[in-house]
BAVOLUM-409307 format. One record per residue (C-alpha): x, y, z. Coordinates in steps of 0.02 Angstrom, whole numbers, padded with zeros to 5 digits, always signed. Example, Ala and Ser with C-alpha at 12.3 -4.5 7.8 and 13.67 -1.06 7.14 Angstrom:
2
+00615-00225+00390+00684-00053+00357
END
This chain:
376
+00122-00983+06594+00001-01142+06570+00001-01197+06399-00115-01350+06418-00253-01376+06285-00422-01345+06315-00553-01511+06265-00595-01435+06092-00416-01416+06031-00382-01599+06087-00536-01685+06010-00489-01559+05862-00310-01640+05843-00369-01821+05863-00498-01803+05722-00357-01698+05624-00234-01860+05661-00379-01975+05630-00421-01895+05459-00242-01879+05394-00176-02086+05429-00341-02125+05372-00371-02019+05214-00205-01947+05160-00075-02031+05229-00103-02190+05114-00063-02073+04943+00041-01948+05007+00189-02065+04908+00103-02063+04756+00075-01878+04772+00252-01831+04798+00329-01944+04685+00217-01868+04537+00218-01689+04620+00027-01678+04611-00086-01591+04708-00217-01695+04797-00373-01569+04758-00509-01726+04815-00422-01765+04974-00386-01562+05011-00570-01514+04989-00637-01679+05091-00535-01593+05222-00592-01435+05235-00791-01515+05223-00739-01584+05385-00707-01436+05461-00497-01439+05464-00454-01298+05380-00525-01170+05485-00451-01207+05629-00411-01030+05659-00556-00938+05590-00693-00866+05692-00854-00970+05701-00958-00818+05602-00850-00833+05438-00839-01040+05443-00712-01079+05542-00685-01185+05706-00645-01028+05822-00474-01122+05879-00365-00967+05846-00180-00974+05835-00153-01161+05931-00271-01212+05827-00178-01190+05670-00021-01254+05744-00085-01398+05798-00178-01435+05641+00016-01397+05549+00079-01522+05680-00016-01697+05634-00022-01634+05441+00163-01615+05466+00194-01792+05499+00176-01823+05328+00271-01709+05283+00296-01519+05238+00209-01546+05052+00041-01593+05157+00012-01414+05220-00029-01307+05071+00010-01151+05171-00064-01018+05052-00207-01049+05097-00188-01017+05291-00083-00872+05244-00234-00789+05145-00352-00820+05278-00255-00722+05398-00208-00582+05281-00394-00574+05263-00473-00588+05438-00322-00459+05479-00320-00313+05334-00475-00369+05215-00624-00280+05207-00789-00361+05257-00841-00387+05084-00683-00491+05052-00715-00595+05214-00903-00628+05177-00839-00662+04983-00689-00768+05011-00650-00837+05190-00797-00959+05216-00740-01038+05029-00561-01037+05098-00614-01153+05261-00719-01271+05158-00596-01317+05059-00704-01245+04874-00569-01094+04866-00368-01141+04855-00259-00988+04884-00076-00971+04862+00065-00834+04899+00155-00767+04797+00310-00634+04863+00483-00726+04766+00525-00666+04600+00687-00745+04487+00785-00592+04550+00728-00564+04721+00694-00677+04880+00686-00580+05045+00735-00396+04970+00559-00312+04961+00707-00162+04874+00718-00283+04745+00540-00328+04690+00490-00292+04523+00324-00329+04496+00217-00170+04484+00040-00140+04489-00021+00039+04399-00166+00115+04457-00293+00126+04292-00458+00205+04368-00561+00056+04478-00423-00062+04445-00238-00084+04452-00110-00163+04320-00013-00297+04383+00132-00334+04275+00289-00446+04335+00335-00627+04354+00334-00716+04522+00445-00875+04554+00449-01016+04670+00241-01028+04708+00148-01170+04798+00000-01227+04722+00006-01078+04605-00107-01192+04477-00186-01255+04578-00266-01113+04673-00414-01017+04642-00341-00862+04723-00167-00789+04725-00134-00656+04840+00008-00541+04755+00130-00431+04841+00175-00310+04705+00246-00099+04716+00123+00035+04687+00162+00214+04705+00117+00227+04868+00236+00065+04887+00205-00106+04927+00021-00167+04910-00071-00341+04924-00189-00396+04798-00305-00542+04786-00290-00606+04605-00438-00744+04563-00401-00883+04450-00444-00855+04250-00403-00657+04230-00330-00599+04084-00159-00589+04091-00111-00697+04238-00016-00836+04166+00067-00987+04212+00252-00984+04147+00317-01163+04197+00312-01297+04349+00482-01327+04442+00529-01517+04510+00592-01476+04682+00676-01573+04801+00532-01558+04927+00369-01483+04972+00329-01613+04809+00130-01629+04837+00147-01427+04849+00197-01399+04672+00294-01262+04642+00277-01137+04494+00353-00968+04402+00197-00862+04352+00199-00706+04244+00083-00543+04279+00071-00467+04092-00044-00294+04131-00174-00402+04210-00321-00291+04277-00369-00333+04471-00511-00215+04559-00469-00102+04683-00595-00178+04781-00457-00342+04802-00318-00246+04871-00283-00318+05048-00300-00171+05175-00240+00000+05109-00123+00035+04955+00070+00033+05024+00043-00044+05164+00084-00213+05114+00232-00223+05216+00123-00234+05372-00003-00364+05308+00161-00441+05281+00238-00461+05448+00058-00524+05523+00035-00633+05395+00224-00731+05408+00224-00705+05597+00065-00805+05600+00133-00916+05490+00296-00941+05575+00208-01020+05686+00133-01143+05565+00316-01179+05489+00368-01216+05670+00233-01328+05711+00261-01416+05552+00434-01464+05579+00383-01533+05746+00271-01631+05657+00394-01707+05534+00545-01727+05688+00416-01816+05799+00343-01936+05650+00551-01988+05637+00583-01992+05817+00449-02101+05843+00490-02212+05711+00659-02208+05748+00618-02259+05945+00520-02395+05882+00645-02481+05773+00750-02484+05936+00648-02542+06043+00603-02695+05902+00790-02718+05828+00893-02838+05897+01090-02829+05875+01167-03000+05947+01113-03034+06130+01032-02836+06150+00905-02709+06055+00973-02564+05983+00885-02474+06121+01002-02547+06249+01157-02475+06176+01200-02311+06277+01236-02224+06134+01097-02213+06055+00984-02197+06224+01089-02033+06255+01033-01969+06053+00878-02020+06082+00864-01933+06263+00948-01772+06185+00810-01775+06026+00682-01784+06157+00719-01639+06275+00757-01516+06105+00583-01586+06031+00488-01539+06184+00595-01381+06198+00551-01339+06024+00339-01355+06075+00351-01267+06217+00439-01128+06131+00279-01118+05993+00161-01108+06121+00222-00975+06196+00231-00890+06033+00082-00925+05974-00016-00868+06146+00090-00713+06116+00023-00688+05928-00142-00719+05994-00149-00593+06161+00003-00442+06122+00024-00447+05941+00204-00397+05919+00289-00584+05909+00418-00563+05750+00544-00603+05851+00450-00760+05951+00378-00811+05797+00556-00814+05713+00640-00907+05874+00506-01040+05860+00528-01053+05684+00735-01076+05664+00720-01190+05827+00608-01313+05774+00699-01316+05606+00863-01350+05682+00782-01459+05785+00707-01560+05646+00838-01559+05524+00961-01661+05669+00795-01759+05721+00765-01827+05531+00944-01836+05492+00977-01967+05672+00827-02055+05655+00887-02129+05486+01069-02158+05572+00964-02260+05714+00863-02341+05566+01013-02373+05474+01000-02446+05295+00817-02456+05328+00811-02269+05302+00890-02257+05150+00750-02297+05034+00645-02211+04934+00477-02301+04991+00525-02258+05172+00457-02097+05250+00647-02033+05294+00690-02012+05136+00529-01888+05108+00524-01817+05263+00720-01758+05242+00676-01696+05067+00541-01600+05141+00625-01527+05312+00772-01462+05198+00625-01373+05085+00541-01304+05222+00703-01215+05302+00711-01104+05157+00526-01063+05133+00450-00963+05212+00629-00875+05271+00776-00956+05303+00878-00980+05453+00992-00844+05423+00830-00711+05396+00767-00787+05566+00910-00749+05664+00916-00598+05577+00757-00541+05646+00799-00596+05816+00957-00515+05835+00877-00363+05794+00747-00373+05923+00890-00381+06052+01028-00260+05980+00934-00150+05867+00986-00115+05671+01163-00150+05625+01257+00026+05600+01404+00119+05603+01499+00151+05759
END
């Protein structure tokens, strides 16, 4: 399987990595630190054309598909995972996938530009990946459904203009696009986490706020299937935005060898650290390899929970040992707060839980090869 890049995805990711050391990388610090999100930078972004990588040409987007997107996650990831403001990649999808075409006309072009912000919101206080657990309920009242619940743990919740909301019907799970300003849709308090800072994180109450029924997302109950398309598509973004962050350290980390001298020889010379950097290199490229293949599978057959989950908990792992070397090659040098280890570990911690953790990946996987655990 040939997994080159075409020329438009290549000039796409040299203006994306262009764009972001130019433009964002110079106040992503000040960002994080205050746990802001950077609304001026974001929407210069999308005027460029960035985030519609993905989207088909006719509803403002670049036409890029799935590589697209993962290569866009990629360079933003080198800043680290609080750069990628996922929601609104994640509503896209759910959109293009499930919407109808009075939602795509309404919403999508807004949602490349970079004039519409969208977040997710799924967690609630009692419930993480347990879909038997959620509480938030939407009533149906005529043209219009009740929401009532609280959600927890919500990027750019305050920030966005549109929230899509998984919530239970009686037909069962449903998706509904909730815009910014509706009666009832509060914001309860903002969280200090340890990462995904310039992605600030929120708990946000539901108290019987009326949505249409003209902004559910594809039919009522089947929200477990926009779901799966819309995290196994973004999987793939997670992925490609932990090889962002382990190749920003890797390279750093090669550099400081190369420059650091320790008596008569550079760091570089020292076997020990040629072999950690040799073994960092061949999982890196390992990990890229294994999201392209993913991500030409979510593009051409569709069914890729279990690729898109593999790509996912690999580049994590692969990542989390990248960042966490790189500052033993750097040495005190990465133990500062004004150094881009110390965010970048912050942030590849984060990013292992959201989005599903390591232990929900392999879950997935393991039941693509033996099935549903049971009773003998």
């Amino acid at each position: 399987m040939d997994f080159k890049y075409g020329p438009d995805l290549i000039v796409f990711q040299e203006r994306a990595r262009c764009f972001i050391r130019k433009h964002m990388e110079p106040e992503i610090d000040y960002y994080d630190q205050k746990s802001l999100f950077p609304r001026d930078t974001f929407q210069k972004f999308g005027s460029e054309g960035f985030l519609g990588a993905a989207v088909p040409k006719q509803y403002g987007g670049q036409g890029l598909g799935t590589i697209g997107y993962c290569l866009l996650c990629e360079e933003l990831g080198r800043l680290g995972a609080g750069a990628i403001h996922n929601g609104i990649f994640q509503t896209q999808k759910m959109i293009l996938e499930y919407g109808t075409e009075a939602l795509k006309q309404r919403f999508v072009p807004g949602l490349c530009s970079g004039s519409i912000h969208a977040a997710t919101a799924i967690s609630e206080p009692d419930m993480g990946s347990s879909f038997a657990r959620m509480k938030t309920i939407a009533k149906r009242d005529g043209n219009f459904f009740i929401l009532s619940g609280v959600k927890a743990h919500i990027n750019d919740a305050a920030e966005a203009d549109l929230i899509n909301v998984f919530a239970k019907t009686d037909l069962g799970l449903t998706v509904f696009l909730v815009e910014k300003g509706l009666p009832g849709f509060k914001i309860k308090e903002k969280l200090d986490p340890m990462g995904l800072r310039s992605s600030p994180i929120y708990t946000l109450e539901f108290d019987d706020c009326r949505v249409p029924d003209t902004h559910v997302v594809g039919e009522e109950g089947r929200g477990l299937s926009v779901f799966v398309a819309t995290f196994n598509f973004s999987r793939l973004g997670n992925a490609s935005t932990f090889i962002g962050m382990a190749r920003e350290a890797l390279e750093r980390a090669i550099n400081f060898a190369k420059e650091r001298e320790v008596g008569p020889a550079r760091v570089s010379d020292f076997q020990g650290i040629r072999w950690m950097i040799a073994d960092l290199y061949t999982k890196l490229e390992a990990a890229v390899l294994l999201r392209d293949k993913a991500a030409h599978t979510e593009e051409t057959e569709r069914e890729v929970s279990a690729l898109s989950s593999m790509a996912k908990y690999y580049a994590g792992e692969t990542a989390v040992e990248t960042v966490m070397s790189a500052i033993r090659i750097v040495g005190s040098h990465g133990c500062y707060r004004d150094t881009p280890f110390e965010r970048l570990l912050r942030d590849v911690k984060a990013l292992e839980i959201a989005g599903g953790t390591p232990e929900i990946m392999k879950n997935i996987i393991a039941t693509s090869i033996l099935g549903k655990p049971g009773k003998a």
